[in-house]
C-alpha positions in Angstrom: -11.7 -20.2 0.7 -8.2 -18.8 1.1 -7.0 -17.7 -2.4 -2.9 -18.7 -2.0 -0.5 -16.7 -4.6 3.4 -17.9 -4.9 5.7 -15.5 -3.8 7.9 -16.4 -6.5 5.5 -16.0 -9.3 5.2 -12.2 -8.0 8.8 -12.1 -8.1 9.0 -12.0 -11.7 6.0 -9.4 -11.7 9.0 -6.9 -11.1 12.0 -7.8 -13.4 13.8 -4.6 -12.2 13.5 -5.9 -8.2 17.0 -7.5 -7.0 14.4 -10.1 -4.3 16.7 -11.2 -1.2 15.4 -14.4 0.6 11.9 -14.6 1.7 12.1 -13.0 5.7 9.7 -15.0 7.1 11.7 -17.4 8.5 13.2 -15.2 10.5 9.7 -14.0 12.2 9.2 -15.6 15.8 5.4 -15.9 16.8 4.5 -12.2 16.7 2.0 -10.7 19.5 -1.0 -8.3 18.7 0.6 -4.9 17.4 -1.4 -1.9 16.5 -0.6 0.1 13.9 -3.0 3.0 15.2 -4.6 2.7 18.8 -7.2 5.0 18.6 -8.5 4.1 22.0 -5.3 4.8 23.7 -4.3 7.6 21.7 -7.6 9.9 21.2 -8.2 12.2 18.6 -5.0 14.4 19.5 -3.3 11.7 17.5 -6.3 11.6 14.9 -5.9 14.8 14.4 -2.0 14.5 14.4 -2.0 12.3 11.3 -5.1 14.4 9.8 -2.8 17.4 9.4 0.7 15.9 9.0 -1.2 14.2 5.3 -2.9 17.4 5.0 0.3 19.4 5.0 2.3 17.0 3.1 -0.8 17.1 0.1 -0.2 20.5 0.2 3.8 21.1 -0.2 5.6 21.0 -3.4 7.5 18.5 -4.4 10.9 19.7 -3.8 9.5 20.6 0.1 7.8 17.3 0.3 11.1 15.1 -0.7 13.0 17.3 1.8 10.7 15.6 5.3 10.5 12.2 3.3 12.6 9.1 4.4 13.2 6.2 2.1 14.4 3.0 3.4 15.0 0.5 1.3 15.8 -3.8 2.4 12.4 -4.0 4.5 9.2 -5.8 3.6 5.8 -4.7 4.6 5.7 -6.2 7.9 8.5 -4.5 9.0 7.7 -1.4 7.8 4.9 -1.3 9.6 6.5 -2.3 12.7 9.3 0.8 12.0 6.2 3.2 11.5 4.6 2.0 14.9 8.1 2.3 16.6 9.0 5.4 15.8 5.7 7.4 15.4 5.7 7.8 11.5 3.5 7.4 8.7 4.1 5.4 5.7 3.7 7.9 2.6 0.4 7.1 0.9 0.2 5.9 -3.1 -0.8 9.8 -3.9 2.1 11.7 -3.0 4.3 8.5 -4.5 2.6 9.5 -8.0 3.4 13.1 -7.7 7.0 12.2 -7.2 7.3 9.9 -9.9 4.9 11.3 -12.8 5.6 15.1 -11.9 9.3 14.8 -11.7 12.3 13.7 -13.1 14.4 13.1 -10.1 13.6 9.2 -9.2 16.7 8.3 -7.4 14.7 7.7 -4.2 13.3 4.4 -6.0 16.0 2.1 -5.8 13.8 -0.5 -5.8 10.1 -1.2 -5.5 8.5 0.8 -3.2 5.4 -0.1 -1.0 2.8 2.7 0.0 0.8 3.0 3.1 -2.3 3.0 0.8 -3.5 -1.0 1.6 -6.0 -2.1 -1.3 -8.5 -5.0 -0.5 -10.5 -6.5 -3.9 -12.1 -9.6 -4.6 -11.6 -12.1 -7.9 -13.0 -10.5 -11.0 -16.9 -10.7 -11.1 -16.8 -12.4 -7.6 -18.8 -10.2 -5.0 -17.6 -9.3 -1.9 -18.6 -11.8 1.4 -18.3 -11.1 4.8 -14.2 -11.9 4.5 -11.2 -11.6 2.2 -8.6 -14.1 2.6 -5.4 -13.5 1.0 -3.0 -16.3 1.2 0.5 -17.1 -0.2 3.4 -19.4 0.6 7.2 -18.5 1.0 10.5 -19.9 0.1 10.1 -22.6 2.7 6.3 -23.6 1.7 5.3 -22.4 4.6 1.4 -20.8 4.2 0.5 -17.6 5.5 -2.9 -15.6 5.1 -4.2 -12.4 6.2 -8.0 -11.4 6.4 -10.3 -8.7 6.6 -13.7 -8.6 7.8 -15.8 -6.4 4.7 -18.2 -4.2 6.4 -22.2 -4.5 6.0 -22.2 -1.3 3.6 -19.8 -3.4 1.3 -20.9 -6.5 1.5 -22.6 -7.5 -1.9 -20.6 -5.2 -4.1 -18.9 -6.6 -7.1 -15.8 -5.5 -9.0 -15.0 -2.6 -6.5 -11.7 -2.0 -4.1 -11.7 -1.0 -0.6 -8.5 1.4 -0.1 -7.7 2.4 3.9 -4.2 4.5 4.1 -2.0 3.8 7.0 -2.1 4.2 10.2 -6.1 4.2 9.7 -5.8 0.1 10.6 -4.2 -2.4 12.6 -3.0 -5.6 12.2 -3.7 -9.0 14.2 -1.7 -12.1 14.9 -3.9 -14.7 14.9 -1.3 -17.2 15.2 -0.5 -20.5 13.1 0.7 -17.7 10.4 -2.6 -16.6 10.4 -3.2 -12.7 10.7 -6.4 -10.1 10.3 -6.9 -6.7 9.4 -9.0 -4.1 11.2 -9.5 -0.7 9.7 -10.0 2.1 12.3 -12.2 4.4 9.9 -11.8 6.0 6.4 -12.5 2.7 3.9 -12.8 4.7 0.6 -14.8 2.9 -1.8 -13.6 2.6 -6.0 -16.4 0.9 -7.3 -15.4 0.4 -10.8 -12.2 -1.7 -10.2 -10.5 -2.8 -13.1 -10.8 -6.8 -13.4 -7.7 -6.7 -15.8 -4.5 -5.2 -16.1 -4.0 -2.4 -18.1 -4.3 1.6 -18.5 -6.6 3.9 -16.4 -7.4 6.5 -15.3 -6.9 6.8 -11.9 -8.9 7.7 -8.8 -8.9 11.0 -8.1 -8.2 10.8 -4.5 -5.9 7.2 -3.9 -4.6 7.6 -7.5 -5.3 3.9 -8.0 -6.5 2.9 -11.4 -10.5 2.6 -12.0 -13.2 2.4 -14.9 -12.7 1.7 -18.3 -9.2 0.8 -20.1 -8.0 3.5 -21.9 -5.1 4.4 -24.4 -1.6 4.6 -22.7 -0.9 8.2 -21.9 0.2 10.6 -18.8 -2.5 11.2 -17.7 -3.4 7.4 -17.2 -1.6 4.8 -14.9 -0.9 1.2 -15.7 -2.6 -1.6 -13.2 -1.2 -4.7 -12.6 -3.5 -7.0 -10.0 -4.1 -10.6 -9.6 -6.4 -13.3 -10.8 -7.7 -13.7 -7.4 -8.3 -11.7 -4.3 -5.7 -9.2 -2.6 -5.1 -7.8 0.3 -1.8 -5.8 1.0 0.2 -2.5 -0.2 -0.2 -0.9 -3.3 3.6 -0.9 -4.8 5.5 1.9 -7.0 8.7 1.2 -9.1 11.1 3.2 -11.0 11.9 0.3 -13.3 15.1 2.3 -15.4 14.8 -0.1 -17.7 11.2 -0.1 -18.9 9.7 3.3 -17.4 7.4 1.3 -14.9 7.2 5.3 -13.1 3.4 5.5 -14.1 2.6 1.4 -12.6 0.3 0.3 -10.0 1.4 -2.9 -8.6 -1.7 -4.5 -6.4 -0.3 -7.7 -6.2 2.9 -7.7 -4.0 3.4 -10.3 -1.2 3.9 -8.8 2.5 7.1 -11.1 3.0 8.0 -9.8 -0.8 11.8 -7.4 0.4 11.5 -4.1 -0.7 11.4 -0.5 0.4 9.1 2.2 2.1 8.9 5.5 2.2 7.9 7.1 5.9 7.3 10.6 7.4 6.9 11.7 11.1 4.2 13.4 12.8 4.3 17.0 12.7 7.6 16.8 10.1 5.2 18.4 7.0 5.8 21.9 7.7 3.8 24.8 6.0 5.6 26.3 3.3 7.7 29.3 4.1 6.0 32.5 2.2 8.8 34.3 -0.1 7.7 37.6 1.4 10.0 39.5 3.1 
C-alpha cells in the first residue's frame, strides 16, 4: 500500500518557507539517471567521494563554509540532477548541524535546506516489508510515489531508519510518475527511531534524532516526521523567527522548492598548518 502525503499539508510544516508552485508540472517523462554509477566509474570515484566527505568532516567550520555552495529555488529532484551534472556532492545532514548548532553565522539558510542524507522509515510500530512506498500528490492532483526495495538484513525490523548519504544511491524512473531507489552500499541502520516528534538525542554519526525523548537542550535536536512511511531528504531550516537551527525535518516532499547545499570532488582541501 502506497502511503500518499499532501504536499500542501507539508507546506505548513515550515511556516518560515516562502513555497513557489509545485515543479512537477514542468517535469517531461524523465529517463533512468544515476546519481552514482559505480560500475562505470570504479572505485577511483568511490574513493573520490570517500576522501572529499572525509576532508570536509575534518575542516573547521570557517574552511568548510569557504568550498560549500548553497543554492537556493531548487527541489530535490533537481538537485540531484545538478549534483550528477556537475560532479558534486550534496552536503550530508552532519556537517549541516555543525554549521547551524556550532555557529552563529546562518545566512547561508535562506530557506529550508535539503541534505544529501536520504532517510527511509516505516509507520510507527509497522515493521519493515520487502518495500517502502512513499507517495504524495501535487498542486495539480497528480500522484507520484517513489520506492525502495529494504534489504533481507532489514527486513522484519520495527521502529528503525535506514539512512544512505548521497551519491551512495541512484534513482529510477519507473514511469507513470512512478520512481525507485537503489542504494549502492553504506545503509546505516538507527534502530531506535523515534515514532513521535520531539527532542533527541541524535545519532552520532547522521546526526538524526534516535531513542528516548528527552528535555529540550543543545545538545538534543528536535524531530519532526510523519504519521506514515517516508522516503526522501532529511531537511534543515534557519527559521529567524522561531530558532528551528536545531530541527530535523523527515517529512519534506521531493517536488516541495527549496535549497541544497553542494560540494565538488576534490574541493575539501586539507587544512593549511600555521607553521611557518
Amino acid at each position: 500500500m502506497i502511503h500518499t502525503v499532501s504536499t500542501q499539508r507539508l507546506v505548513r510544516t515550515f511556516p518560515a518557507v516562502t513555497r513557489a508552485s509545485d515543479p512537477f508540472g514542468r517535469y517531461s517523462p524523465m529517463d533512468k539517471y544515476e546519481i552514482r554509477a559505480p560500475d562505470v566509474t570504479g572505485q577511483s570515484y568511490v574513493e573520490q567521494v570517500k576522501r572529499t566527505r572525509q576532508m570536509l568532516r575534518s575542516m573547521t567550520l570557517e574552511n568548510a563554509l569557504e568550498v560549500i555552495e548553497f543554492r537556493h529555488d531548487l527541489d530535490f529532484f533537481e538537485a540531484i540532477a545538478s549534483a550528477k551534472r556537475e560532479g558534486k556532492l550534496i552536503v550530508s545532514n552532519d556537517i549541516h548541524d555543525r554549521i547551524l548548532t556550532e555557529t552563529k553565522d546562518r545566512q547561508f539558510y535562506k530557506s529550508l535546506v535539503l541534505t544529501g542524507t536520504l532517510i527511509i522509515y516505516e509507520a510507527p510500530d509497522k515493521q519493515f516489508g520487502k518495500e517502502v512506498n512513499f507517495g504524495w500528490e501535487n498542486n495539480s492532483n497528480l500522484k507520484y510515489s517513489i520506492s525502495f526495495q529494504v534489504p533481507k538484513q532489514f527486513q522484519g525490523k520495527v521502529n528503525c531508519a535506514l539512512v544512505v548519504e548521497h551519491p551512495d544511491f541512484e534513482l529510477l524512473d519507473l514511469g507513470k510518475n512512478r520512481y525507485q531507489i537503489r542504494a549502492a552500499d553504506g545503509i546505516h541502520l538507527i534502530e531506535h527511531f523515534p515514532k513521535r516528534d520531539g527532542w533527541y538525542i541524535p545519532d552520532a554519526e547522521t546526526k538524526i534524532p534516535q531513542g528516548e525523548p528527552v528535555k529540550e537542550s543543545k545538545e538534543a535536536r528536535r524531530l519532526l516526521r510523519l504519521g506514515s512511511c517516508y522516503l526522501g531528504s532529511v531537511g534543515r531550516d534557519n527559521d529567524v523567527y522561531y530558532d528551528r537551527w536545531r530541527d530535523v525535518y523527515a517529512c519534506v516532499s521531493w517536488s516541495f522548492v527549496s535549497g541544497a547545499a553542494f560540494i565538488g570532488l576534490g574541493e575539501a582541501a586539507p587544512e593549511k598548518s600555521d607553521s611557518k
